[in-house]
py3Dmol code that shows the C-alpha trace and the ligand (Angstrom):
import py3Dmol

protein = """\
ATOM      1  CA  UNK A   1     -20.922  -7.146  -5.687  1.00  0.00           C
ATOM      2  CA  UNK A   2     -19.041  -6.827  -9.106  1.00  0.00           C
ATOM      3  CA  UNK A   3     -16.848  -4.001  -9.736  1.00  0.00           C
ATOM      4  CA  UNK A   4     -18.182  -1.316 -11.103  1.00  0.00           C
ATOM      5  CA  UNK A   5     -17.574  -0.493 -15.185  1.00  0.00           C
ATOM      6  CA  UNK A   6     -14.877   2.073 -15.448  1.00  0.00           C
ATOM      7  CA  UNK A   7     -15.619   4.218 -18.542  1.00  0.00           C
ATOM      8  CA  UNK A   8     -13.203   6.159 -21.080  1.00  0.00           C
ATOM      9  CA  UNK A   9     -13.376   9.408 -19.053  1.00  0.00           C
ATOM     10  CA  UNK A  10     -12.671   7.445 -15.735  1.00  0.00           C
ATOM     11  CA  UNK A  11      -9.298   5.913 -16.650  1.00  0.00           C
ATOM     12  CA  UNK A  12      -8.361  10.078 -18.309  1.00  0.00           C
ATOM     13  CA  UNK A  13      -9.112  10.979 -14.775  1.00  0.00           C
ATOM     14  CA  UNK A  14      -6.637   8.265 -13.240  1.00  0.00           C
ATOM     15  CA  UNK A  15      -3.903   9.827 -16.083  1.00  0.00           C
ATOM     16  CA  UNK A  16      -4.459  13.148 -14.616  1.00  0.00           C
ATOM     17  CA  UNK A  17      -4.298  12.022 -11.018  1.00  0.00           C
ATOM     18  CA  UNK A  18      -0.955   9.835 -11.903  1.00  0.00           C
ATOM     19  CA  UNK A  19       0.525  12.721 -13.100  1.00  0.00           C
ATOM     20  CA  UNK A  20      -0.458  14.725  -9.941  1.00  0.00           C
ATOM     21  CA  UNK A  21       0.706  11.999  -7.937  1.00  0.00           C
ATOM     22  CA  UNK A  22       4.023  12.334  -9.794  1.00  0.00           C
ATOM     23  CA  UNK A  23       4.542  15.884  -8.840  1.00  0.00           C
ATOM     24  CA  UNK A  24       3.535  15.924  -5.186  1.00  0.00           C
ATOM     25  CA  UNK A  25       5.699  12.777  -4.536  1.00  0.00           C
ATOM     26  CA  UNK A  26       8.838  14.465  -6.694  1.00  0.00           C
ATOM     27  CA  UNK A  27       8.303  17.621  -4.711  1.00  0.00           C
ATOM     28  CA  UNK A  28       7.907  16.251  -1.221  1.00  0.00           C
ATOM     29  CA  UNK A  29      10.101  13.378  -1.397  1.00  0.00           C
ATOM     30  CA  UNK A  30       7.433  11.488  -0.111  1.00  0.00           C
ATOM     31  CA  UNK A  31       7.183   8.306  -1.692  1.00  0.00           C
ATOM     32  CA  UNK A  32       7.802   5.839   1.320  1.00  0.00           C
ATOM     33  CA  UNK A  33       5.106   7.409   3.404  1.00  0.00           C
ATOM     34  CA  UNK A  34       2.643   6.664   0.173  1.00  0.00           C
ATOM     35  CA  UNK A  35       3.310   3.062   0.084  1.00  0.00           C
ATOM     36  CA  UNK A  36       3.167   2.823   3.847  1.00  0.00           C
ATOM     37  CA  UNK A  37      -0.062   4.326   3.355  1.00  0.00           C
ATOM     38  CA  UNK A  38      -1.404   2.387   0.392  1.00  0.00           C
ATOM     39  CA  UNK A  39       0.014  -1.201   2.259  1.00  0.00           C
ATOM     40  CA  UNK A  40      -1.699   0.127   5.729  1.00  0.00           C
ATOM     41  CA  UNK A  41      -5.471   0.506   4.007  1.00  0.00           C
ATOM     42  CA  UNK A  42      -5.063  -2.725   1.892  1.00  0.00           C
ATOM     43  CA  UNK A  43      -3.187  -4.749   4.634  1.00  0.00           C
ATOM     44  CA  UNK A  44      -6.223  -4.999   6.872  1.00  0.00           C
ATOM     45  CA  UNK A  45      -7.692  -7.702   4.576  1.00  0.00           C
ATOM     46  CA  UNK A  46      -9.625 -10.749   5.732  1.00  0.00           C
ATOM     47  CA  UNK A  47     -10.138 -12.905   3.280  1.00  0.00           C
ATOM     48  CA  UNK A  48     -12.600 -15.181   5.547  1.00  0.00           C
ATOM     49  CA  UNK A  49     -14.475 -12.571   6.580  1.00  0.00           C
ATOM     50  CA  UNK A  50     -14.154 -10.337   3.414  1.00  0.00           C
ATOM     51  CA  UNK A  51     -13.346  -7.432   5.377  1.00  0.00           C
ATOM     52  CA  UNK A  52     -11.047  -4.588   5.211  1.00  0.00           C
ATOM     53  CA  UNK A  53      -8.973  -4.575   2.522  1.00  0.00           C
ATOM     54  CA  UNK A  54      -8.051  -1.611  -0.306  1.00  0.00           C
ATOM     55  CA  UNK A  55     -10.985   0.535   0.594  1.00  0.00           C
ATOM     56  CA  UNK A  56     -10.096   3.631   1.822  1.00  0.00           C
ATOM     57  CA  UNK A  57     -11.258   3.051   5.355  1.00  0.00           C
ATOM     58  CA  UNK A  58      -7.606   4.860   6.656  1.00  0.00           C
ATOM     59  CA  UNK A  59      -9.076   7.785   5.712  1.00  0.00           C
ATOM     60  CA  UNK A  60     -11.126   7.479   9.265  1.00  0.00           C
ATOM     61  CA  UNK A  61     -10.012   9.234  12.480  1.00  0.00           C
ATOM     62  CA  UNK A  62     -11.185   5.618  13.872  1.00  0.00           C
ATOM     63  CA  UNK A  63      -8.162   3.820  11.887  1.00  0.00           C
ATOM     64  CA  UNK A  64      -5.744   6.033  11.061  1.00  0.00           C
ATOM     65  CA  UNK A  65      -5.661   6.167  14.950  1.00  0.00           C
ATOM     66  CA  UNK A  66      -4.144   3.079  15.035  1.00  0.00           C
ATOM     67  CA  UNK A  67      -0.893   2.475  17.317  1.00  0.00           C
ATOM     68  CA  UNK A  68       0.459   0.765  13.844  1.00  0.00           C
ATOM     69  CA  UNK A  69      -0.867   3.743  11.508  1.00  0.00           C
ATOM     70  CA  UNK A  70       1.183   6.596  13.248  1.00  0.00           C
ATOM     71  CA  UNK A  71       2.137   9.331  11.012  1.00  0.00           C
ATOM     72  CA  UNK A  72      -0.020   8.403   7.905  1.00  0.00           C
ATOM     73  CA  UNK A  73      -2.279  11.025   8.589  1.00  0.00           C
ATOM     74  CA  UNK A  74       0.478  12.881   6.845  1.00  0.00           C
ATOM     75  CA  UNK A  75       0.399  11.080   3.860  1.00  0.00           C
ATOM     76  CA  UNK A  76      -3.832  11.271   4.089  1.00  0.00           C
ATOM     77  CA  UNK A  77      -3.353  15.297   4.270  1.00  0.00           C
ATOM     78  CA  UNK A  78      -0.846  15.063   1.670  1.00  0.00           C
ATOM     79  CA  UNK A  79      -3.139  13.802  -0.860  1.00  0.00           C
ATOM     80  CA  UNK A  80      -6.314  15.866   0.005  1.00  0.00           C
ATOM     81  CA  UNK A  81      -5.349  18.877  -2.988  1.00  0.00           C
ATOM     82  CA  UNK A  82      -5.386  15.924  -5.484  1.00  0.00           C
ATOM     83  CA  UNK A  83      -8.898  14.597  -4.511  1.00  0.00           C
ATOM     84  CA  UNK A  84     -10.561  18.425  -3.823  1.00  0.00           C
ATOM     85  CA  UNK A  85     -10.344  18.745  -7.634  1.00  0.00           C
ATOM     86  CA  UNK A  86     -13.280  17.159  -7.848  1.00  0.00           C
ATOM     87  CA  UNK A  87     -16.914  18.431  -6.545  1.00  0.00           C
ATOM     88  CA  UNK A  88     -17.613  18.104  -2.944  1.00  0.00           C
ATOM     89  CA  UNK A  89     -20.246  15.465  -2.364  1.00  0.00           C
ATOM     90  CA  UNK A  90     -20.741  14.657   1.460  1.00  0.00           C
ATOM     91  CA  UNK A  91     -20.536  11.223   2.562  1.00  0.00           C
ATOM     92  CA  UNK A  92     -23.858  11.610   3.755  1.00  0.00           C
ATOM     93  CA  UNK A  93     -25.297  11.504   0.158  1.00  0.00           C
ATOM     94  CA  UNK A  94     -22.467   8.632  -0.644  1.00  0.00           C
ATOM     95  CA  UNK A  95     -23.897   6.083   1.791  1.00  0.00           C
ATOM     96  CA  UNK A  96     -27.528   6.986   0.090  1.00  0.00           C
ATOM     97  CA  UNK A  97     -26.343   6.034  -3.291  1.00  0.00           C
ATOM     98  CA  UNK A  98     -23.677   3.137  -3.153  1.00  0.00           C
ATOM     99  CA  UNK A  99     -26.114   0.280  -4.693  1.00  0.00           C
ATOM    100  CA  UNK A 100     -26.638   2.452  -7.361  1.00  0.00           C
ATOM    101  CA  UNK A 101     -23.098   3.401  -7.881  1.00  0.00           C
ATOM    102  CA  UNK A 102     -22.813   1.523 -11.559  1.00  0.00           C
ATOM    103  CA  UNK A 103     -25.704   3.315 -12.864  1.00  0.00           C
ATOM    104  CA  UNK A 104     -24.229   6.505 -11.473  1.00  0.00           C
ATOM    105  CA  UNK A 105     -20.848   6.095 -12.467  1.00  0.00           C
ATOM    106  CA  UNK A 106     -22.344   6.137 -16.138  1.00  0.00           C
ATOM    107  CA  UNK A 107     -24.589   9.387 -15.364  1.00  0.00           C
ATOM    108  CA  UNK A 108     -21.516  11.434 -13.715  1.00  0.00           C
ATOM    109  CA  UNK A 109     -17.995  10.359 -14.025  1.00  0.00           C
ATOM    110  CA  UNK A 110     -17.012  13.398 -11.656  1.00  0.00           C
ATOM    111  CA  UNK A 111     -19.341  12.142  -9.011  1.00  0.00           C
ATOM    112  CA  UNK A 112     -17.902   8.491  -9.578  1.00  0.00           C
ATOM    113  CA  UNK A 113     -14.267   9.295  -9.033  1.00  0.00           C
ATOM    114  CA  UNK A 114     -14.559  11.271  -5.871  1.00  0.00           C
ATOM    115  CA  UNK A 115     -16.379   8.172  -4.527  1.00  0.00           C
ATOM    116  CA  UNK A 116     -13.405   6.201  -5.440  1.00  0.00           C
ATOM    117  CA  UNK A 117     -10.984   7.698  -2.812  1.00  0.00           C
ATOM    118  CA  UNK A 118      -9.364   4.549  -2.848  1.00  0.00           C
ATOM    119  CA  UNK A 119      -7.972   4.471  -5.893  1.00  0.00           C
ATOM    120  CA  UNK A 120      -5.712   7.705  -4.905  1.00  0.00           C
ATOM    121  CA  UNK A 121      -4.400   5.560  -2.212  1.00  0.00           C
ATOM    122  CA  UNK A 122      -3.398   2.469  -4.151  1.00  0.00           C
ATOM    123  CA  UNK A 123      -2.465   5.182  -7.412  1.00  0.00           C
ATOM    124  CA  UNK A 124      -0.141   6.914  -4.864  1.00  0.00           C
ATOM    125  CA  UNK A 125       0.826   3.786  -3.779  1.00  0.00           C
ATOM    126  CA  UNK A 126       2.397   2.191  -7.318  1.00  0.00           C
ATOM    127  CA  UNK A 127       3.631   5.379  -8.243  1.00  0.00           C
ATOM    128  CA  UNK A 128       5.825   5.648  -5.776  1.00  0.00           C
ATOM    129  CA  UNK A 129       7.134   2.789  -6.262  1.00  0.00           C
ATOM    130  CA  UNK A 130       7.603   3.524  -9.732  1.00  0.00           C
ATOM    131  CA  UNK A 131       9.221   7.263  -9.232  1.00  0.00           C
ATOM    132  CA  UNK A 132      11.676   5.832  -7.001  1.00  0.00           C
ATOM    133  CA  UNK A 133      12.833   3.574  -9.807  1.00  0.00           C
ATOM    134  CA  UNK A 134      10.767   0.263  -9.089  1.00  0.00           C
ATOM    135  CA  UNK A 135       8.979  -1.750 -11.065  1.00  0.00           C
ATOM    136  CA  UNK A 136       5.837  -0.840 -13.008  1.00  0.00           C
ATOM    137  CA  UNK A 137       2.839  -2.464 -11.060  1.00  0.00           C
ATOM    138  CA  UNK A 138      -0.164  -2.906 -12.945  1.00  0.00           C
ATOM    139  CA  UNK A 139      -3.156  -0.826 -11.695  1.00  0.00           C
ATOM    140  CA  UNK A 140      -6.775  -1.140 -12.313  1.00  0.00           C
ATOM    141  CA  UNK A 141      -9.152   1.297 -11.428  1.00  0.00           C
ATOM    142  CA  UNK A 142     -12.490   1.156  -9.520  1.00  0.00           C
ATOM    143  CA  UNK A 143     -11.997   0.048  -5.926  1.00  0.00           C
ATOM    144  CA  UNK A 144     -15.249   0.759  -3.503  1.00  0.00           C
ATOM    145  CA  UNK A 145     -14.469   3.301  -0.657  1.00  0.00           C
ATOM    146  CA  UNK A 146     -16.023   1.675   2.512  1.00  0.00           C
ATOM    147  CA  UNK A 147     -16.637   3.616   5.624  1.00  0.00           C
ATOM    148  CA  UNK A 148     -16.418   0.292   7.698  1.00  0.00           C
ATOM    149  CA  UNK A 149     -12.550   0.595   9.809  1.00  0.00           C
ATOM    150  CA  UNK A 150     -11.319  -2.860  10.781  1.00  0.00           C
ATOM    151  CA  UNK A 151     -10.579  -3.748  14.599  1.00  0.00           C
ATOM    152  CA  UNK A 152      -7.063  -2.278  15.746  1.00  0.00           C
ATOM    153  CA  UNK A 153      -4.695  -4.851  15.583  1.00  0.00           C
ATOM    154  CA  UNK A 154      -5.140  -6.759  12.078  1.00  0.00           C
ATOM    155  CA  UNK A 155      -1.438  -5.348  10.931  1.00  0.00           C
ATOM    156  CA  UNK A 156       1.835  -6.895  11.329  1.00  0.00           C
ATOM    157  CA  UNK A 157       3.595  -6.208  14.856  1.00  0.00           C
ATOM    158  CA  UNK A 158       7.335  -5.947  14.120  1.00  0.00           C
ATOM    159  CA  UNK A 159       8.429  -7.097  17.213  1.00  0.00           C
ATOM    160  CA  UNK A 160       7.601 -10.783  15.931  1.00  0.00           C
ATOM    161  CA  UNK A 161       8.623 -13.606  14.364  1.00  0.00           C
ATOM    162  CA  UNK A 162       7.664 -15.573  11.213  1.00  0.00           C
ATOM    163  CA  UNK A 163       4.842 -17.377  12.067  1.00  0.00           C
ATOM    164  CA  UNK A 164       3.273 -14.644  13.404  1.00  0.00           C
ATOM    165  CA  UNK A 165       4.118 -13.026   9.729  1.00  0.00           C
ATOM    166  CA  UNK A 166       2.372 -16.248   8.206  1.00  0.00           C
ATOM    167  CA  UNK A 167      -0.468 -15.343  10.559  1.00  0.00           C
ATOM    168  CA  UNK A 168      -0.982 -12.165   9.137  1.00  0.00           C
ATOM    169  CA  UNK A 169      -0.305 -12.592   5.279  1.00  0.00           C
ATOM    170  CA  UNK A 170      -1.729 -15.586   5.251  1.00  0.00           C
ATOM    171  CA  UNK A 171      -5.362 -14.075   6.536  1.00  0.00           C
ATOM    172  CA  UNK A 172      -4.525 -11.658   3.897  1.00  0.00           C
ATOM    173  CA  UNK A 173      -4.497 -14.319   1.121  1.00  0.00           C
ATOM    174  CA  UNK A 174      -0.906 -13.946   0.737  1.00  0.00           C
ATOM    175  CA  UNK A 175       1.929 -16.266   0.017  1.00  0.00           C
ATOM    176  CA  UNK A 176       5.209 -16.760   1.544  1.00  0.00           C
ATOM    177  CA  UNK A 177       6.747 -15.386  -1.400  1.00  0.00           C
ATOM    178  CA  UNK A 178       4.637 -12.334  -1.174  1.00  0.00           C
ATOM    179  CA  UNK A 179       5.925 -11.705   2.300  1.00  0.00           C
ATOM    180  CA  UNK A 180       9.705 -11.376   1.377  1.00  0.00           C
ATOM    181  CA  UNK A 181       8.809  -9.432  -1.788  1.00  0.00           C
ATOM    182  CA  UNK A 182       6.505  -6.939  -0.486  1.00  0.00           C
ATOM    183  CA  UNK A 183       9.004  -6.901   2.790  1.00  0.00           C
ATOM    184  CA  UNK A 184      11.674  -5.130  -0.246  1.00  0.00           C
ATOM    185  CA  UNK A 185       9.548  -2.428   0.514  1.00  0.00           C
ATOM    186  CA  UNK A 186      11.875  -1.606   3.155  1.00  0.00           C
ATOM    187  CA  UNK A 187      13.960  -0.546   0.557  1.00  0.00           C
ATOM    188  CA  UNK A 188      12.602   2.995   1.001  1.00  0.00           C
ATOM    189  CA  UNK A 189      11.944   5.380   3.895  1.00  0.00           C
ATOM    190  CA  UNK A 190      13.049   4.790   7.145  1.00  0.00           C
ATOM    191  CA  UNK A 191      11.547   4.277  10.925  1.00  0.00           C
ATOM    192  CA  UNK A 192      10.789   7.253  13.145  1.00  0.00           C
ATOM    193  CA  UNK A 193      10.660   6.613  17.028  1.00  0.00           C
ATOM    194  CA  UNK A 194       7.906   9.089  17.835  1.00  0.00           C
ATOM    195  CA  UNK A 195       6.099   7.069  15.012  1.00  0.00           C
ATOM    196  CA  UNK A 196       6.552   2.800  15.471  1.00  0.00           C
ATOM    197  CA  UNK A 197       9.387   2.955  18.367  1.00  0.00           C
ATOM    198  CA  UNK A 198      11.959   2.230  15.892  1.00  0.00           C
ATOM    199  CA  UNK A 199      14.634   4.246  14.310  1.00  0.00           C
ATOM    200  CA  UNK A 200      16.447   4.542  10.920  1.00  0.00           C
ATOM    201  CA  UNK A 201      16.838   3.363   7.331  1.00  0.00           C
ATOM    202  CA  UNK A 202      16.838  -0.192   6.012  1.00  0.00           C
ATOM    203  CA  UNK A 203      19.301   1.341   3.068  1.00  0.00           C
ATOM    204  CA  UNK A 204      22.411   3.147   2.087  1.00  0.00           C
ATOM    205  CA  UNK A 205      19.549   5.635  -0.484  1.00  0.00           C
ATOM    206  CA  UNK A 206      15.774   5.137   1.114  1.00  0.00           C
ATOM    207  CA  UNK A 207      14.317   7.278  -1.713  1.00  0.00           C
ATOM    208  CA  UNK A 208      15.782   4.650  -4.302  1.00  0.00           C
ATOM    209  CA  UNK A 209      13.493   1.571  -4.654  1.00  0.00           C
ATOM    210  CA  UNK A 210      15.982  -1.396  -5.477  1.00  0.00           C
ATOM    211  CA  UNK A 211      17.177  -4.940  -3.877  1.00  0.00           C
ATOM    212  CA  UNK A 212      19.866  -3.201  -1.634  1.00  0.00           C
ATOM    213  CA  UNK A 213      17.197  -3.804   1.225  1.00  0.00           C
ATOM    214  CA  UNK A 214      17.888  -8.044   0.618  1.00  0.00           C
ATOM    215  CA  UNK A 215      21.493  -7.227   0.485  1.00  0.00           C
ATOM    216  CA  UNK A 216      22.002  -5.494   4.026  1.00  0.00           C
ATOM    217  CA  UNK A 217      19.575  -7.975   5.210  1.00  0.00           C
ATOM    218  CA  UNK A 218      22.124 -10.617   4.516  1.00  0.00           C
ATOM    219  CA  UNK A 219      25.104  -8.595   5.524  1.00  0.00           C
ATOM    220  CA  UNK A 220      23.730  -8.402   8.818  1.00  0.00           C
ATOM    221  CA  UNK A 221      24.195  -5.673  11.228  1.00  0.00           C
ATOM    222  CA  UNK A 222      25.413  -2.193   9.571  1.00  0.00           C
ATOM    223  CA  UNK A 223      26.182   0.945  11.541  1.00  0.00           C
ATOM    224  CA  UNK A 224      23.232   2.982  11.089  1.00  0.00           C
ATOM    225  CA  UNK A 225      20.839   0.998   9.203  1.00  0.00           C
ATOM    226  CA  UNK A 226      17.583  -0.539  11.079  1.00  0.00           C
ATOM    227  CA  UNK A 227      16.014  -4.564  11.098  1.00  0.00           C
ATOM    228  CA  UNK A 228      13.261  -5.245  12.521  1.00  0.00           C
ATOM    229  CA  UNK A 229      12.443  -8.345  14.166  1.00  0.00           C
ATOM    230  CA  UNK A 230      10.166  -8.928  11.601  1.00  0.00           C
ATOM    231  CA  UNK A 231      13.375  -8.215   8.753  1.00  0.00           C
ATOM    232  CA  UNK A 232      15.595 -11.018  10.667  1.00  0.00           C
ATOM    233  CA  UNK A 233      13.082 -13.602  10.472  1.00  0.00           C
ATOM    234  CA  UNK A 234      13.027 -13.436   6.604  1.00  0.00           C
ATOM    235  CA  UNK A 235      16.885 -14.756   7.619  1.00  0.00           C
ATOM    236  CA  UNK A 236      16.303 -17.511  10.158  1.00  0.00           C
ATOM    237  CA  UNK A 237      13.098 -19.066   8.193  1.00  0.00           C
ATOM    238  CA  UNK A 238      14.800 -21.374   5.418  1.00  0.00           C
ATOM    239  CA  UNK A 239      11.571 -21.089   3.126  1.00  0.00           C
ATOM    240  CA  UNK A 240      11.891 -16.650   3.462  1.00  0.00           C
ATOM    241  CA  UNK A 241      15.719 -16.839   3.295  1.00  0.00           C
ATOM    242  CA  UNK A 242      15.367 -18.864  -0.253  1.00  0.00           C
ATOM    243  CA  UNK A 243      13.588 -15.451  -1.894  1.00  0.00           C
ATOM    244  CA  UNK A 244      16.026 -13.022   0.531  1.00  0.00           C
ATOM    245  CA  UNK A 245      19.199 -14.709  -1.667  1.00  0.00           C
ATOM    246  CA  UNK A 246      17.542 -14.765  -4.821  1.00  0.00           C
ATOM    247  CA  UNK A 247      16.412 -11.265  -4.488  1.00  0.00           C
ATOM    248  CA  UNK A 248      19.288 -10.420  -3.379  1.00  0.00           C
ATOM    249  CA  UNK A 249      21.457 -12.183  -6.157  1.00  0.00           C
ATOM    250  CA  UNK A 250      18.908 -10.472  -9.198  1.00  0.00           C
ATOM    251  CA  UNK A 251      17.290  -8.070  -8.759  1.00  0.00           C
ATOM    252  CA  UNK A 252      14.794  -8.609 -12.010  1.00  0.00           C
ATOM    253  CA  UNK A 253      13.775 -11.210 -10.361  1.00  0.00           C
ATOM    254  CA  UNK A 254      12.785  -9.358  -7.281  1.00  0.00           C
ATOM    255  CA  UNK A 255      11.272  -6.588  -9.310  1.00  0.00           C
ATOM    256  CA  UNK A 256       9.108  -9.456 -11.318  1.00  0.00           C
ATOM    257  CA  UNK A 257       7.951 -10.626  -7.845  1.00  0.00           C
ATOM    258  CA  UNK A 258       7.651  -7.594  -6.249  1.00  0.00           C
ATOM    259  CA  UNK A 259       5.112  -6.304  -9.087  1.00  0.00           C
ATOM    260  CA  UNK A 260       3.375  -9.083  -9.145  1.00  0.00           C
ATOM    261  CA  UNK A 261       2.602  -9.160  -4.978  1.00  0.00           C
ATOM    262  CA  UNK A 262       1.934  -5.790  -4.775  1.00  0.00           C
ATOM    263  CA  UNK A 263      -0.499  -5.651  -8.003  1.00  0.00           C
ATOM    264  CA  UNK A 264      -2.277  -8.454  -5.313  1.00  0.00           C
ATOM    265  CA  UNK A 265      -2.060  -6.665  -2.234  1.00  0.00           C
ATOM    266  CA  UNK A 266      -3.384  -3.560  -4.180  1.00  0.00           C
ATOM    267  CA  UNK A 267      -6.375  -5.235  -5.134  1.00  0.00           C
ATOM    268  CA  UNK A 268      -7.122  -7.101  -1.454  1.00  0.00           C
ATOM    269  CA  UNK A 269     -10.829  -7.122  -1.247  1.00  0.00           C
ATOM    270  CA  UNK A 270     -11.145  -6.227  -4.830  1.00  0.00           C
ATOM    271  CA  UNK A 271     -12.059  -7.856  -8.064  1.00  0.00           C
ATOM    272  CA  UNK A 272     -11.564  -6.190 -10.993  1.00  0.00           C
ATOM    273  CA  UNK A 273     -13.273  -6.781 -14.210  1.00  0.00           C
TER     274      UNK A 273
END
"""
ligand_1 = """\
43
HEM
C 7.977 1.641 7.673
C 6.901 -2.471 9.979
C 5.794 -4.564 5.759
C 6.555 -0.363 3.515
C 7.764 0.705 8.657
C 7.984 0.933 10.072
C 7.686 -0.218 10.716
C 7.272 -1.185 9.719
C 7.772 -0.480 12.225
C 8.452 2.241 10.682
C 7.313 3.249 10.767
C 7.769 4.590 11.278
O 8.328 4.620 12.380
O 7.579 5.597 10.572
C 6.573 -3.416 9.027
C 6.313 -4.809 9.301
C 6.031 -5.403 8.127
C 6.086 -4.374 7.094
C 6.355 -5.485 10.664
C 5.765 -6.883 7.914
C 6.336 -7.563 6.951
C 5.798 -3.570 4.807
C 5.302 -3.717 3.466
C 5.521 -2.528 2.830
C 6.149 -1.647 3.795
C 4.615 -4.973 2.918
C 5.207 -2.128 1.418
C 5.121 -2.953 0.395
C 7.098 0.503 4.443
C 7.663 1.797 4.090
C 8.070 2.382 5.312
C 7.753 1.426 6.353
C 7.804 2.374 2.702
C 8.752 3.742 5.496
C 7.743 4.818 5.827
C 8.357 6.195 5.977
O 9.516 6.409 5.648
O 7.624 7.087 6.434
N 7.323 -0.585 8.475
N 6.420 -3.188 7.688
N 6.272 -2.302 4.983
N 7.184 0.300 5.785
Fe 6.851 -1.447 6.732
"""
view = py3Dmol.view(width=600, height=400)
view.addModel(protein, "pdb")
view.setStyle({"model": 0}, {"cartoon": {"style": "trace"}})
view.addModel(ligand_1, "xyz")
view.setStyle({"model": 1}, {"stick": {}})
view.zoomTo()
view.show()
């Protein structure tokens, strides 16, 4: 199915929500818990199988459940004032309507962008990357919201090593390059044991997006700061550890990549027009 035309009024209503999004995460300090939350929906992509993917599915007691989604029900919650701005329509009537969602879309724009729940989750996602003082990643509107939650288990486990990293980006459609970029998203927030096990901050400032995440990675251990498994293997595999020292070395660079991987994992199981 094409993606849906996204009218004038649409794209004013994704202003108004950026600008929400803005506040809440400023207030809260709650930008790494966003992009956990927009990378958690979207990384659930097959792109065999054309499942999961940036659809809004983590909204579901059935997948934010997941072992690997603990604590993003706070970031669901979190957003829930943004989205009740706009009429209640059950989901009941949703599933009714969703071939006819184009034609609708042009009938009732406030209708349209309560369907696209999505889009708050990849919005949040970018912006938080952006308020923390990352790069600007390029976002197009009108991602389907799909009640459909992927089988437990398609996310990374960060007790592994690379190829099991290449097993999991790879189904994704990703590239070894967008592994170590999108992996700089480390570079905020921090690990909570009652949450993944783990505990601690990759960085020195984890509400500052920047390449200090490559540079600790290749100082190696630091009192107080975390790596995961998954972190060291960017080290030991020569084709990861190639990006870790340029990112590390210039950080345009790493911003240039980084925009460009998440702009694709943003879009996983989404074409835009
Ligand atoms: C947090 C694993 C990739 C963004 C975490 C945590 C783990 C983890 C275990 C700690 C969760 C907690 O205890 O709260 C992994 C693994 C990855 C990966 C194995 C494989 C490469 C990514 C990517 C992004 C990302 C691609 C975004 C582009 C974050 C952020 C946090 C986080 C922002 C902090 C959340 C917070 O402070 O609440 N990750 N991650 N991670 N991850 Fe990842």
């Amino acid at each position: 199915m094409a993606a849906p035309v996204v009218d004038a009024e649409y794209l004013r209503q994704v202003d108004r929500a950026r600008r929400a999004l803005r506040a809440l995460i400023a207030s809260k300090g709650c930008a790494p818990i966003m992009l956990r939350l927009a990378w958690h929906d979207a990384g659930t992509y097959d792109v065999n199988t054309r499942t999961g993917g940036a659809n809004g599915s983590i909204r579901y007691e059935e997948e934010y459940t997941h072992g690997s989604n603990a604590g993003l029900k706070i970031a669901i919650d979190l957003l829930e004032p943004i989205k009740a701005k706009h009429p209640k329509i059950t989901y009941a009537d949703l599933y009714q309507v969703i071939d006819n969602l184009v034609e609708l879309a042009l009938q009732n724009c406030e209708f349209y962008s309560y369907l696209l729940t999505t889009s708050y989750f990849q919005l949040a996602g970018v912006v938080a990357v952006e308020v923390t003082g990352g790069p600007t990643v390029e976002f197009i509107p009108g991602r389907r919201d799909s009640s459909v939650c992927p089988r437990e288990g398609r996310l990374p486990d960060a007790k592994k090593g690379a190829p099991h990293l290449r097993d999991i980006f790879y189904r994704m459609g990703l590239t070894d390059k967008d592994i170590v970029a999108l992996s700089g998203g480390h570079s905020l927030g921090k690990a909570h044991p009652e949450r993944s096990g783990f505990d601690g901050a990759w960085t020195r400032d984890p509400l500052k997006f920047d390449n200090s995440y490559f540079l600790e990675l290749l100082k190696g251990e630091s009192e107080g700061l975390l790596k995961l498994p998954t972190d060291k293997a960017l080290l030991d595999d020569p084709e990861f550890r190639r990006y870790v020292e340029l990112y590390a070395k210039d950080e345009d660079a790493f911003f240039k990549d980084y925009a460009e991987s998440h702009k694709k994992l943003s879009e996983l199981g989404f074409t835009p027009r």
